[in-house]
VEXTITI-75274 format. One record per atom (N, C-alpha, C): residue number from 1; z, y, x; atom name. Coordinates in pm, whole numbers. Each point is the difference from the previous one (the first is absolute). Layout:
<atoms>
  seq      c3      c2      c1  atom
  NUM       Z       Y       X    CA
...
</atoms>
This chain:
<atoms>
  seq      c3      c2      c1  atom
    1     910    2820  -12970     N
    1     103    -103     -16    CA
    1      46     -49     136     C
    2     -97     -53      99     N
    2      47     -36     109    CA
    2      50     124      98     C
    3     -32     126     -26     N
    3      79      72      85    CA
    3     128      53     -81     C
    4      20      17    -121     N
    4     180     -12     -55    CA
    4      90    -169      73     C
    5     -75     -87     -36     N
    5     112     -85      98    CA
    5      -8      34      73     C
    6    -114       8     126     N
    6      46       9     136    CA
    6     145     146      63     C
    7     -24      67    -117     N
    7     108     144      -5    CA
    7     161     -86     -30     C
    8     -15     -89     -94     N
    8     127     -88     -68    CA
    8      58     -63     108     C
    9     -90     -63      70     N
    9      20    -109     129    CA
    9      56     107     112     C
   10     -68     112       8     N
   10      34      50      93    CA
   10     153      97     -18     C
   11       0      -4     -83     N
   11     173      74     -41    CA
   11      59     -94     -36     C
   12       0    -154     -23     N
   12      98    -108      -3    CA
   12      23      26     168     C
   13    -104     -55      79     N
   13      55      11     109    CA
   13      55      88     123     C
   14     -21     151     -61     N
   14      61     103      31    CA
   14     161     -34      -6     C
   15      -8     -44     -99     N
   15     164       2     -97    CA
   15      93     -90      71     C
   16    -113    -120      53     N
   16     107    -122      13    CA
   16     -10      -2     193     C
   17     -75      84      75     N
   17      69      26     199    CA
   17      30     139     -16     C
   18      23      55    -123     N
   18       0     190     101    CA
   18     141     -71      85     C
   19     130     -85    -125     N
   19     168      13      72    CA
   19     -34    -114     156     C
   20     -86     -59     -16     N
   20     -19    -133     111    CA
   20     -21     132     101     C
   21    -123      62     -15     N
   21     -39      82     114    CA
   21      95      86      65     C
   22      95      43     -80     N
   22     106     107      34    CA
   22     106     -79      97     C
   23      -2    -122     -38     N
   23     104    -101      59    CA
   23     -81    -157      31     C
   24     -44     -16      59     N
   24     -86    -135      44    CA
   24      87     -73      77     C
   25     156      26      43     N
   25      88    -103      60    CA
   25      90     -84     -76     C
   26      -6     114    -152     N
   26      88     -13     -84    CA
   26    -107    -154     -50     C
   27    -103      64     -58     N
   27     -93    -132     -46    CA
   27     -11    -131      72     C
   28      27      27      95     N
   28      -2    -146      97    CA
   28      92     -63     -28     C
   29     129      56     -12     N
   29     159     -53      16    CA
   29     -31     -46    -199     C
   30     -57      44     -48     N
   30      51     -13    -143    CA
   30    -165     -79     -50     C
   31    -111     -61      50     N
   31    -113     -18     -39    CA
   31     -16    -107     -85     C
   32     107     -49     -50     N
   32      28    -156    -116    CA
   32      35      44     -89     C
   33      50     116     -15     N
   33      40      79    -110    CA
   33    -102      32    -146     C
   34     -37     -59    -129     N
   34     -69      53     -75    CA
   34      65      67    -118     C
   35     -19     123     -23     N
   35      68      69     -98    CA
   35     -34     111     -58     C
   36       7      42     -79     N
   36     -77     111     -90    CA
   36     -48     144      97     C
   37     -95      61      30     N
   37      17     113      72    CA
   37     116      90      23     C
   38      84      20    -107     N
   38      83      97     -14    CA
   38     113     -48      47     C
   39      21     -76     -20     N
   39     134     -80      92    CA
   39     -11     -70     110     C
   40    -122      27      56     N
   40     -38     -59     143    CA
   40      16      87      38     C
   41     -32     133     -20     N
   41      51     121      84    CA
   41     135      44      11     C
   42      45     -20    -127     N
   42     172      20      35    CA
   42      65     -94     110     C
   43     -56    -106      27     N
   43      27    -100      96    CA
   43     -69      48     133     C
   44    -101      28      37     N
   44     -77      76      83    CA
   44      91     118     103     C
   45      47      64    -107     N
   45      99     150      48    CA
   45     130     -19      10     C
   46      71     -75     -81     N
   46     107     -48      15    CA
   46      67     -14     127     C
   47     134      20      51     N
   47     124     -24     124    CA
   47      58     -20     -75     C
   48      13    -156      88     N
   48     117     -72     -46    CA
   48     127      66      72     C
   49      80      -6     -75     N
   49     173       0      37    CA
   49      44     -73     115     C
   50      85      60      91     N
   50      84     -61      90    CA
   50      90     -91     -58     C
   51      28    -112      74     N
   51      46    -144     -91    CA
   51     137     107     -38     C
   52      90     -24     -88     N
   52     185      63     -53    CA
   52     101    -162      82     C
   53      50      40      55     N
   53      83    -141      54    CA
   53     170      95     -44     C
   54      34    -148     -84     N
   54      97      16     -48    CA
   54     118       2     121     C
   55     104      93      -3     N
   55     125     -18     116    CA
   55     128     -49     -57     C
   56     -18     -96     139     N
   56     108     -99     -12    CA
   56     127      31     125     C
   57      88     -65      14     N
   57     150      -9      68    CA
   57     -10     -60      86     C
   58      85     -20     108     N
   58      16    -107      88    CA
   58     129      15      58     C
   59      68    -105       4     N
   59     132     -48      46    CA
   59      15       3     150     C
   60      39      62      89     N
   60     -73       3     135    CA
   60     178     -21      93     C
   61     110    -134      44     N
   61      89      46      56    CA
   61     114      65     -80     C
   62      -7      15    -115     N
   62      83      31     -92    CA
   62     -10     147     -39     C
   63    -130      95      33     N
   63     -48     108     -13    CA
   63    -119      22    -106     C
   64      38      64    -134     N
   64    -202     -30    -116    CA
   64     -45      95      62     C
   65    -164     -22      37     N
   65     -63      54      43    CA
   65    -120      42    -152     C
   66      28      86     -32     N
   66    -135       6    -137    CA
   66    -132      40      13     C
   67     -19       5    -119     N
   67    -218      68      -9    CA
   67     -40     -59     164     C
   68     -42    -143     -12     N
   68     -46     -47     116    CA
   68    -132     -32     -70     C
   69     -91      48      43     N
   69    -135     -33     -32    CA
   69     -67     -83      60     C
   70     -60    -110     -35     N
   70    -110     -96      95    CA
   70    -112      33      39     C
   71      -4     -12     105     N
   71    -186      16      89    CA
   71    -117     -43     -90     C
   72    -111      97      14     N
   72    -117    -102     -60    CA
   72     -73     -81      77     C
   73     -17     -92     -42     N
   73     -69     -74      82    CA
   73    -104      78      59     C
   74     -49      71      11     N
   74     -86      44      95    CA
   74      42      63     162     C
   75     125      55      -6     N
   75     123      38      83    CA
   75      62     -99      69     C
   76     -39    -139     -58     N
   76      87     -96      72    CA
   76     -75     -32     184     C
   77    -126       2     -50     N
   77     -69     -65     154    CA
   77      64     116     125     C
   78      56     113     -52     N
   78       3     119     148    CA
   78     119     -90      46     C
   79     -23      -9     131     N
   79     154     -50      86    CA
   79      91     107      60     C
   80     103     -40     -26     N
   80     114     124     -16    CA
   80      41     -88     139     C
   81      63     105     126     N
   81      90     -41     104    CA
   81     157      47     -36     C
   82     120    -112      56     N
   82      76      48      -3    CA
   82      99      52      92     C
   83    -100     -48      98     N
   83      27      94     162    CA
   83      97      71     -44     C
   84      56      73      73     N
   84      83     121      54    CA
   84     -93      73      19     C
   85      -8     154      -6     N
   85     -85      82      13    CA
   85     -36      62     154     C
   86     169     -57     102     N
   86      43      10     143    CA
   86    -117    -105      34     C
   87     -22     -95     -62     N
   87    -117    -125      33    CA
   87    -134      73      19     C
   88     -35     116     -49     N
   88    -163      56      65    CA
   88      23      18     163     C
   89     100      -6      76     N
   89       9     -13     155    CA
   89     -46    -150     -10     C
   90     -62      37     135     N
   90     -74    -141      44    CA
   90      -3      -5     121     C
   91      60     -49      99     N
   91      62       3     110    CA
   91     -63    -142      92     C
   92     -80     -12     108     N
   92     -50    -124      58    CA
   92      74     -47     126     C
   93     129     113      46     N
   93      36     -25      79    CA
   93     167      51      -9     C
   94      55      65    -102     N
   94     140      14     -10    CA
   94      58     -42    -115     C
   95      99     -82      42     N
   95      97     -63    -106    CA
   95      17      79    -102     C
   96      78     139      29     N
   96      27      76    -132    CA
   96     -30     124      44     C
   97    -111      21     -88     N
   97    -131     125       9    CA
   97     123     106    -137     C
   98      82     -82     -94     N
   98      -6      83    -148    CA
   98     130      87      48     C
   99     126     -49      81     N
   99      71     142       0    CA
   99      32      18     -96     C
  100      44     -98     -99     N
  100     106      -1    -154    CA
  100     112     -72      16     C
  101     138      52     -21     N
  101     136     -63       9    CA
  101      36      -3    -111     C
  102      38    -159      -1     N
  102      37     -12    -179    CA
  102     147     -84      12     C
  103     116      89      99     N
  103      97     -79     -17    CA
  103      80     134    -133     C
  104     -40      69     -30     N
  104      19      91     -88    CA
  104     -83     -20    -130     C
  105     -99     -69      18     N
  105     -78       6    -117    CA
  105      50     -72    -182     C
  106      -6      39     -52     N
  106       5       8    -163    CA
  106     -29     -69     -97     C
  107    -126    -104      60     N
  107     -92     -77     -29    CA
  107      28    -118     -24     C
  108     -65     -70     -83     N
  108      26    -153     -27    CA
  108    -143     -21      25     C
  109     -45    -108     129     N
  109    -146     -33       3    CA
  109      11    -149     -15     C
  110    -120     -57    -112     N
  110      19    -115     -38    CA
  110    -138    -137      61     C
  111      60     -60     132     N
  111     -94      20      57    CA
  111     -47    -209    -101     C
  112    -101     -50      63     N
  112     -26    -126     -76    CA
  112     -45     -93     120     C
  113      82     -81     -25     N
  113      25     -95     192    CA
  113     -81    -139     -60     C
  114     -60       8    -132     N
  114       0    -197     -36    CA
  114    -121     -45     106     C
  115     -85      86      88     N
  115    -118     -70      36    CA
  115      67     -29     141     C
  116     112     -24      38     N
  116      40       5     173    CA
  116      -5    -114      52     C
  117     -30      -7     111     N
  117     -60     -91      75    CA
  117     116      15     134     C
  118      61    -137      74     N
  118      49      49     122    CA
  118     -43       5     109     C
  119      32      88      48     N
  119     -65      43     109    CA
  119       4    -120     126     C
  120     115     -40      16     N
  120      46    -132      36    CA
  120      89     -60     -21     C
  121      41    -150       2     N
  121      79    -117     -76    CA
  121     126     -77     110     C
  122       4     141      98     N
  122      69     -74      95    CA
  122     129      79     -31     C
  123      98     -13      64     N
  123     201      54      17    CA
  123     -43     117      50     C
  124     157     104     -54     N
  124     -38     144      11    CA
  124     101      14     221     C
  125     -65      81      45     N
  125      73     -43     147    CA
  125      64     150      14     C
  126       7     119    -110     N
  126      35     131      43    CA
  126     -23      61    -119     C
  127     129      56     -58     N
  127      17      69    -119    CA
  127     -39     142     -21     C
  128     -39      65    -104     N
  128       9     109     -34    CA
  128      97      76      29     C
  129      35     101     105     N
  129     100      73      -2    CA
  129      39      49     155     C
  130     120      64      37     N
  130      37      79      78    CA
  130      -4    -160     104     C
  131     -20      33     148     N
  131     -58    -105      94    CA
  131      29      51     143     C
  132     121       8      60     N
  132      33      79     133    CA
  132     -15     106     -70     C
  133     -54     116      92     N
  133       5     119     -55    CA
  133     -89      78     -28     C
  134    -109    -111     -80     N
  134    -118      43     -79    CA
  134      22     -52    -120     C
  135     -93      56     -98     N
  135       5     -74    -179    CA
  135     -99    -106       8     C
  136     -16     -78     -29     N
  136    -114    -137     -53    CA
  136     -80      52     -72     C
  137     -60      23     -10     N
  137    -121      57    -152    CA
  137     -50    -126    -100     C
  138     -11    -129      62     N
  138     -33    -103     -36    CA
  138      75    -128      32     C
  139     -71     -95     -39     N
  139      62    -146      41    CA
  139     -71     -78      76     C
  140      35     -83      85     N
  140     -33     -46      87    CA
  140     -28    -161     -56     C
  141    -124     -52      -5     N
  141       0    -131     -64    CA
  141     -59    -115     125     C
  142      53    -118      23     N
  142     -55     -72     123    CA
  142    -159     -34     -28     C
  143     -75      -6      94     N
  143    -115     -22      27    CA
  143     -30     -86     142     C
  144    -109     -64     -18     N
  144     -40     -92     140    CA
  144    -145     100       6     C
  145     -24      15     133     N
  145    -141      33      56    CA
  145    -101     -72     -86     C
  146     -77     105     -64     N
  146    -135     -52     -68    CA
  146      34       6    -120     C
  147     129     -25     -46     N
  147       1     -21    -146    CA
  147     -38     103     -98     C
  148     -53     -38     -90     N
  148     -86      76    -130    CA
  148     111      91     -34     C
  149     -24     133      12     N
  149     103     132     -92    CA
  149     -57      26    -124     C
  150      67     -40    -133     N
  150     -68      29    -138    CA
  150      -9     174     -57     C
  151     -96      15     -79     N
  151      24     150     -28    CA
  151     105     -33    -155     C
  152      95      64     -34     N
  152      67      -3    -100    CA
  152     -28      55    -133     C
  153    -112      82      29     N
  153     -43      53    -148    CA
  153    -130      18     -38     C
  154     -53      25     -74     N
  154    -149      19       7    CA
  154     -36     187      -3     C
  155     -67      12      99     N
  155      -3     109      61    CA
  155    -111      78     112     C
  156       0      97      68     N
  156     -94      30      47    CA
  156      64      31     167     C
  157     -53      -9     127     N
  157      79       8     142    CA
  157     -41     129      25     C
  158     110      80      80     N
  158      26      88      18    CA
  158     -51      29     136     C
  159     124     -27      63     N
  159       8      -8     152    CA
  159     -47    -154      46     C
  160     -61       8      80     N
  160       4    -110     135    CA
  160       0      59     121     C
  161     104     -14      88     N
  161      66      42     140    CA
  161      75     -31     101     C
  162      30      79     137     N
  162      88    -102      39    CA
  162      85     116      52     C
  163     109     -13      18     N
  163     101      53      50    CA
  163     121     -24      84     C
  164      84      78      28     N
  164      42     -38     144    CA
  164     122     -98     -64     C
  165      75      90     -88     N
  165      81    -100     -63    CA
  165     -64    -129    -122     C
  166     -75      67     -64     N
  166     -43    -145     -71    CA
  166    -119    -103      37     C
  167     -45      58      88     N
  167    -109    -126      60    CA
  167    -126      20     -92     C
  168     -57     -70     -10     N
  168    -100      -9    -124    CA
  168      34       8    -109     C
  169     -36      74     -93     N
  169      60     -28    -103    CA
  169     -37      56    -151     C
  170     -15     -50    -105     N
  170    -102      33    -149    CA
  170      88      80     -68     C
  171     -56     135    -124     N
  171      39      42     -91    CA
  171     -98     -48    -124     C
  172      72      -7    -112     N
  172     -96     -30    -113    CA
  172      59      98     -84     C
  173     -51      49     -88     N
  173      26      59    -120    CA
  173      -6     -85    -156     C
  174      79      -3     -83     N
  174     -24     -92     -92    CA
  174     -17      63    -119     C
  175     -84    -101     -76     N
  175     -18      84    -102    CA
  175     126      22    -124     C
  176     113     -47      26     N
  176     194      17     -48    CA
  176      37     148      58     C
  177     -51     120      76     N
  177      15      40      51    CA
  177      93      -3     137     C
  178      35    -170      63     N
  178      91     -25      77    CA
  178    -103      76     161     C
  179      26     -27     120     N
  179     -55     -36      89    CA
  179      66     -88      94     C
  180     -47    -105      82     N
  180      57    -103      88    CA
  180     -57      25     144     C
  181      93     -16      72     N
  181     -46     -16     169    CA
  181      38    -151      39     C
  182    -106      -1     111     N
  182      39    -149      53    CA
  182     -24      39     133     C
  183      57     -19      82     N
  183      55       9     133    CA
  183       3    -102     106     C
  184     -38      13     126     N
  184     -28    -103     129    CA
  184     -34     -91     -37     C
  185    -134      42     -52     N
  185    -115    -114      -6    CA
  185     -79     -28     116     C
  186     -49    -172      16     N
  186     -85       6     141    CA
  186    -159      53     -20     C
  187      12      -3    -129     N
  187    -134      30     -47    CA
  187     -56      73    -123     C
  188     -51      81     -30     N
  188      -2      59    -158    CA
  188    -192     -42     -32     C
  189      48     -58    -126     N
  189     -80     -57     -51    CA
  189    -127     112    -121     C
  190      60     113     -18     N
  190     -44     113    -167    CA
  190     -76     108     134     C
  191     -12     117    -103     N
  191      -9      99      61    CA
  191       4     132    -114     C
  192       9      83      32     N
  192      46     109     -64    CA
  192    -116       4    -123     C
  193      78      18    -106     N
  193    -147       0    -136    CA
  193      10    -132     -42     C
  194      -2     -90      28     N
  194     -35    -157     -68    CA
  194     103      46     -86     C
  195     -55     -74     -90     N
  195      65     -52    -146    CA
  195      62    -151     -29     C
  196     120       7      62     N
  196      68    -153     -21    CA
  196      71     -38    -144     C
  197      26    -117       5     N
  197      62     -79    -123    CA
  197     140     -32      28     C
  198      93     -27     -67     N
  198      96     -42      41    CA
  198     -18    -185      88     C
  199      61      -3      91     N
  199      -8    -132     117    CA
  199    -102     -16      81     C
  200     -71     148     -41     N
  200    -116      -9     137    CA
  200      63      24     128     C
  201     -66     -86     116     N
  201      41      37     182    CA
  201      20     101     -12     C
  202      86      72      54     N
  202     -28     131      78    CA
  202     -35      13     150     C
  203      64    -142      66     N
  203      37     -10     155    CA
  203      70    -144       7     C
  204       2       3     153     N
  204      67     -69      48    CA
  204     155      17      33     C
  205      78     -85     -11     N
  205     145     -16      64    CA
  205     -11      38     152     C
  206      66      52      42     N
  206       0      49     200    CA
  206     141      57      15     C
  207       2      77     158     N
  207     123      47      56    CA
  207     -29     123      31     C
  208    -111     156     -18     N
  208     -54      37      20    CA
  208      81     136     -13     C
  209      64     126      83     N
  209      36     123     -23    CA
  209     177     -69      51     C
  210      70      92     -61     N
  210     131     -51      78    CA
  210      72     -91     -73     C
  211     -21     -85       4     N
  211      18    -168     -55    CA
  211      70     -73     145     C
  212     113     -89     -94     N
  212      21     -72      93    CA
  212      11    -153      -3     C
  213    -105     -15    -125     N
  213     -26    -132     -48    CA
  213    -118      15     -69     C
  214     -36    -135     -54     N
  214     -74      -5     -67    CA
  214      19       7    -180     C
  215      -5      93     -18     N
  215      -5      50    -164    CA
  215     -49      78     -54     C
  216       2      32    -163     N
  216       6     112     -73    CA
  216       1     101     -44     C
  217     -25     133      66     N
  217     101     114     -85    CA
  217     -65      11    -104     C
  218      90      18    -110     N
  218     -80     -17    -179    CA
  218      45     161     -38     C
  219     -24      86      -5     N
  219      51      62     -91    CA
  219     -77      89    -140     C
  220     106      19    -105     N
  220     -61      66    -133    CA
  220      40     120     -14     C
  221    -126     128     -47     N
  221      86     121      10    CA
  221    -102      56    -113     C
  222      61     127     -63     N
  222     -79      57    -107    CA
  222       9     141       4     C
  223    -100      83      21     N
  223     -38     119      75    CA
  223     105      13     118     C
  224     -97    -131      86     N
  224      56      50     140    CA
  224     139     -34      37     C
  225     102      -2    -135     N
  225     164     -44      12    CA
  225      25    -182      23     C
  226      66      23      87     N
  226      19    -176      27    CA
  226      65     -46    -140     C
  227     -10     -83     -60     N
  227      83    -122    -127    CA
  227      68    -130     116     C
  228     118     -14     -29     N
  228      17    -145      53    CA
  228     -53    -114    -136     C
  229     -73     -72     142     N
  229     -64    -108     -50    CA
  229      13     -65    -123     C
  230     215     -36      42     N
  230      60     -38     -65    CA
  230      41      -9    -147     C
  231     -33     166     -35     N
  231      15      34    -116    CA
  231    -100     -72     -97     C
  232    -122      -8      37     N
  232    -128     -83    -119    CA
  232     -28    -132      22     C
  233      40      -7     121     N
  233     -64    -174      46    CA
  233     161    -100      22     C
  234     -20    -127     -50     N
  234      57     -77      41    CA
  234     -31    -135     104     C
  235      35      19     122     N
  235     -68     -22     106    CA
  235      18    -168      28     C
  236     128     -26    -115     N
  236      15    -139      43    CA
  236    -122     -91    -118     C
  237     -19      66     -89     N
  237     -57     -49     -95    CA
  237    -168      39     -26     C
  238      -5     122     152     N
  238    -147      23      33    CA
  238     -75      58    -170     C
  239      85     105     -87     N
  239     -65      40    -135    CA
  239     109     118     -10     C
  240    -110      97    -110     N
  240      83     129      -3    CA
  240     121     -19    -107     C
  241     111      46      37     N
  241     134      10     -90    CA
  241     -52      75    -160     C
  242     -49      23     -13     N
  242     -71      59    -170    CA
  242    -130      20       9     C
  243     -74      -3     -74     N
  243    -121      -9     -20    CA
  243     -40     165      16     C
  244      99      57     -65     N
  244     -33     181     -42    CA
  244     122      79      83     C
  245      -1      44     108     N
  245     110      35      76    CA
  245      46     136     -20     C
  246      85     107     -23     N
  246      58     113     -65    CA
  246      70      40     146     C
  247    -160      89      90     N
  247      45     114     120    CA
  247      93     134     -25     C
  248     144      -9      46     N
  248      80      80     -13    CA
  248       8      95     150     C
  249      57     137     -54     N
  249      77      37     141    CA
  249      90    -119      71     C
  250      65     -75     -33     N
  250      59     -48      27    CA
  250     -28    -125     106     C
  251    -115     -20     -19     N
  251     -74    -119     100    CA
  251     -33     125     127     C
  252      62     119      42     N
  252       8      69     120    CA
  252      91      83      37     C
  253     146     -56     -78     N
  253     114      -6      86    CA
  253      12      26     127     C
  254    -114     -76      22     N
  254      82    -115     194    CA
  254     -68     173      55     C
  255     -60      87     -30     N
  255     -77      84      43    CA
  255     100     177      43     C
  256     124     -67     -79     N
  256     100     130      -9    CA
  256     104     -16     124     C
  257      -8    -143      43     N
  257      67     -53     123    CA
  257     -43      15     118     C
  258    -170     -34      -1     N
  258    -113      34     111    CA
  258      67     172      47     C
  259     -24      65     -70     N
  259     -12     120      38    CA
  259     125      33      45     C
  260     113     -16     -36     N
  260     130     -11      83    CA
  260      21     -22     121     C
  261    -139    -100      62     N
  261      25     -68     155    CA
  261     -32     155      92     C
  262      61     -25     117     N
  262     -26     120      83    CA
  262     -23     -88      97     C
  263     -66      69     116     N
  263     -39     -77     121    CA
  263      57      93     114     C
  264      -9     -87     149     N
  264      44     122     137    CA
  264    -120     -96      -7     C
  265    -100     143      96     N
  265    -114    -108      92    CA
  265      59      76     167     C
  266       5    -156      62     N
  266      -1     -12     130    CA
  266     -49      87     116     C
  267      87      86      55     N
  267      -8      97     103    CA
  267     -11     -59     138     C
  268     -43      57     107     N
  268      64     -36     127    CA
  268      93      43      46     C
  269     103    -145      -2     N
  269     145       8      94    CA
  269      99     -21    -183     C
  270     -45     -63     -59     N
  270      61       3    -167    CA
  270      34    -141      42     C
  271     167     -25       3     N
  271      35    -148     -72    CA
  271      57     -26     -98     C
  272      41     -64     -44     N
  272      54     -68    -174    CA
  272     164      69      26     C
  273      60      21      95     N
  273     126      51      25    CA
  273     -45     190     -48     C
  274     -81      66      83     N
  274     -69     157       2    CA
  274     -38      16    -191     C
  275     -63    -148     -16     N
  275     -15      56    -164    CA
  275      75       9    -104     C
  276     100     -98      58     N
  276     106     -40    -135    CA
  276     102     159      31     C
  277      42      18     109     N
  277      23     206     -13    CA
  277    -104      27     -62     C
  278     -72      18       3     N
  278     -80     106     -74    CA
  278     -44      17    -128     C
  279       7    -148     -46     N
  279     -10      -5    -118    CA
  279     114     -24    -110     C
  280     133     -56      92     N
  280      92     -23     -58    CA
  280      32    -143     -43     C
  281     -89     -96      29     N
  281      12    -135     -64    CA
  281     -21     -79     131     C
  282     114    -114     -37     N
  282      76     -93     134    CA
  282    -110     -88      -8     C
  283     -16     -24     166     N
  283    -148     -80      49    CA
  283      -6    -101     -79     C
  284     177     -80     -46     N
  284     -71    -131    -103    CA
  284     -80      17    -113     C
  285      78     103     -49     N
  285     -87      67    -102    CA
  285    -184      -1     -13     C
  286       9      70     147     N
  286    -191       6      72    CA
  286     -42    -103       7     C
  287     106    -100      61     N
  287     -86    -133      42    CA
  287      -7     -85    -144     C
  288      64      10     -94     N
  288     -25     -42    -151    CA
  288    -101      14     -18     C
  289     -28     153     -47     N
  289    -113      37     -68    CA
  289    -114      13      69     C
  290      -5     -39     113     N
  290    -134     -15     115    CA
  290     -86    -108      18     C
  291     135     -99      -6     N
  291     -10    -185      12    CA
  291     -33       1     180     C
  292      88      76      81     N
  292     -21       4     114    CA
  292     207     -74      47     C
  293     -41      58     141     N
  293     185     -70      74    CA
  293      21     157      60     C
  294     119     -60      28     N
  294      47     173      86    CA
  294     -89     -43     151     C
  295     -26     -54      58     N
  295     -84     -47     155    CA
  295    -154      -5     -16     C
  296     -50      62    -144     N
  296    -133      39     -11    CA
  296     -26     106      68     C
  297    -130       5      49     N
  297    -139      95      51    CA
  297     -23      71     -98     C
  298      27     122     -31     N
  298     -25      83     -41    CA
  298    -145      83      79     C
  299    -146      20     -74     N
  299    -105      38      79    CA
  299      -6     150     -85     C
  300     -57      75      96     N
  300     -47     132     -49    CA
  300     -74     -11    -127     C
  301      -3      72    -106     N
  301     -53      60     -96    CA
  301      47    -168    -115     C
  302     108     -28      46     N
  302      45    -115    -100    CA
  302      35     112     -87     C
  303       8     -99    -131     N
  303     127      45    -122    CA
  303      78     -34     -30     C
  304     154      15     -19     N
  304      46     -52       2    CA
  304     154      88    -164     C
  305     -38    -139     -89     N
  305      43      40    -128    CA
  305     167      30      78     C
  306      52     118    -133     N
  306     170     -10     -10    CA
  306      57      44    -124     C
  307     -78      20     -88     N
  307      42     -39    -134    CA
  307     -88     -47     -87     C
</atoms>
C-alpha cells in the first residue's frame, strides 16, 4: 500500500514540473497562476500575438497621410536625432566643415525657436548684408567690455577660437538644428563639448580680431549657410518672429549675389585709374563699392571689388 502511493505521488508530480522544467522562466513570469494541468500547459507553450494596431489618417498641411501606425510603448524611450545627417561632421576648429549649398535646395526645414534666449539686449550697430566690398554674414549688436554674451539656444559648443578676423570667438550647435557664432569676445567663457542651455555665458563683450568697436558679431547659419538674423528674430522685441520657423531656399537668395562679386587684387604700380581700364568700371563706381576715395592707398595684395 505504501509503495502504490508513493508511485501515485510520484507521477502526480512527474505530471505537474515535467512543463515547469522544460520552461522554468515561463513559471516564474506566470507562478500565481492556479489551473487545471492541461490548461496550464496550453498557457506554458503558448506566443502571444504581436499587439494588431488599427490604421488611422492624418491631416498633415492639407496632404492625408494614411495607415499611420503608433509606436509601442516600448519604442518610445529610443531617442531619435533630427540632425541633418551633414551634422555627423564635427569640426573644433572650422566654421563650415559640411560643404552643402542649399540656395537650390527643395526643402522645407521646420526649425523650433520657442526656447531663445538673447544673446544681447543692446541696438543692432551693423546689418546683415553686402558692407563695402565684403558681405556681412551677421549682425553686429552693441556691447560694453565685460558684458555677459548669452548662448541663444540650448545646445552643445563647437568651436572656441580666435582668429584674425573674428577675435575670440564661440560656435554652438543647437539642438533646432541652428548653429550660432559670437564674435570679438574679450573672453570665452565654454569650451568645446559643454552642454549649454539656452542664456548660458558664453563670453565676454570685447574688441578682439578686426573690430573697430566694442560689439557683437551674432550670426545664425544651418549647415554651415549664413540665415540673416533677421529672418527668425525680432531684435527690437528681443523674441523669435514664430515659434516654428519654415527654412526655405529662399532665406539664401543674398547667396546668388555673393557669387556675382568679382575682385582685382592689388598689383605693384596698380591705381584705381589702371583698374577701372581694365576692368571697365569708372573709379566712382570702385570707390562705391570699396567705401574708399579716389586719393586712397591702394597696398599690394588688396582687393578690390568691381562688381
Amino acid at each position: 500500500m505504501n509503495i502504490k502511493r508513493a508511485y501515485l505521488i510520484f507521477l502526480t508530480l512527474l505530471m505537474y514540473w515535467s512543463p515547469i522544467v522544460a520552461n522554468p522562466f515561463v513559471f516564474k513570469k506566470n507562478r500565481e497562476v492556479t489551473l487545471p494541468i492541461e490548461k496550464y500547459n496550453n498557457i506554458l507553450y503558448s506566443i502571444p500575438e504581436p499587439p494588431k494596431f488599427k490604421p488611422t489618417s492624418l491631416n498633415f498641411f492639407g496632404l492625408e497621410i494614411k495607415e499611420i501606425y503608433p509606436i509601442p510603448d516600448e519604442l518610445r524611450q529610443i531617442e531619435f536625432s533630427d540632425f541633418p545627417e551633414e551634422y555627423d561632421i564635427w569640426s573644433d576648429h572650422k566654421i563650415n566643415p559640411y560643404n552643402v549649398r542649399l540656395v537650390d535646395t527643395k526643402d522645407t526645414i521646420l526649425l523650433d525657436l520657442r526656447n531663445y534666449y538673447p544673446p544681447s539686449t543692446k541696438y543692432i550697430t551693423s546689418d546683415f548684408g553686402f558692407r563695402r566690398a565684403r558681405h556681412h554674414y551677421g549682425i553686429d549688436l552693441k556691447v560694453h567690455r565685460g558684458d555677459s554674451v548669452y548662448n541663444a539656444f540650448d545646445g552643445v559648443v563647437r568651436i572656441t577660437r580666435r582668429a584674425r578676423d573674428y577675435g575670440f570667438f564661440v560656435v554652438v550647435r543647437h539642438n533646432n538644428g541652428l548653429e550660432t557664432l559670437y564674435a570679438h569676445l574679450n573672453k570665452i567663457l565654454v569650451k568645446p563639448g559643454d552642454t549649454i542651455s539656452a542664456g548660458h555665458v558664453v563670453g565676454m563683450g570685447g574688441n578682439t580680431g578686426r573690430s573697430t568697436g566694442y560689439h557683437l558679431h551674432f550670426e545664425v547659419r544651418f549647415l554651415g549657410n549664413p540665415i540673416n538674423p533677421h529672418d527668425i528674430i525680432d531684435f527690437n522685441n528681443h523674441k523669435p518672429k514664430n515659434e516654428i520657423y519654415q527654412l526655405t531656399s529662399a532665406n539664401f537668395d543674398y547667396i546668388k549675389e555673393v557669387e556675382k562679386i568679382r575682385y582685382w587684387t592689388v598689383r605693384r604700380g596698380d591705381t584705381l585709374g589702371r583698374i577701372s581700364q581694365r576692368t571697365g568700371v569708372s573709379i566712382a563706381r570702385l570707390c562705391s563699392l570699396n567705401g574708399i576715395k579716389r586719393n586712397s592707398i591702394l597696398r599690394i595684395g588688396q582687393r578690390i571689388r568691381y562688381t
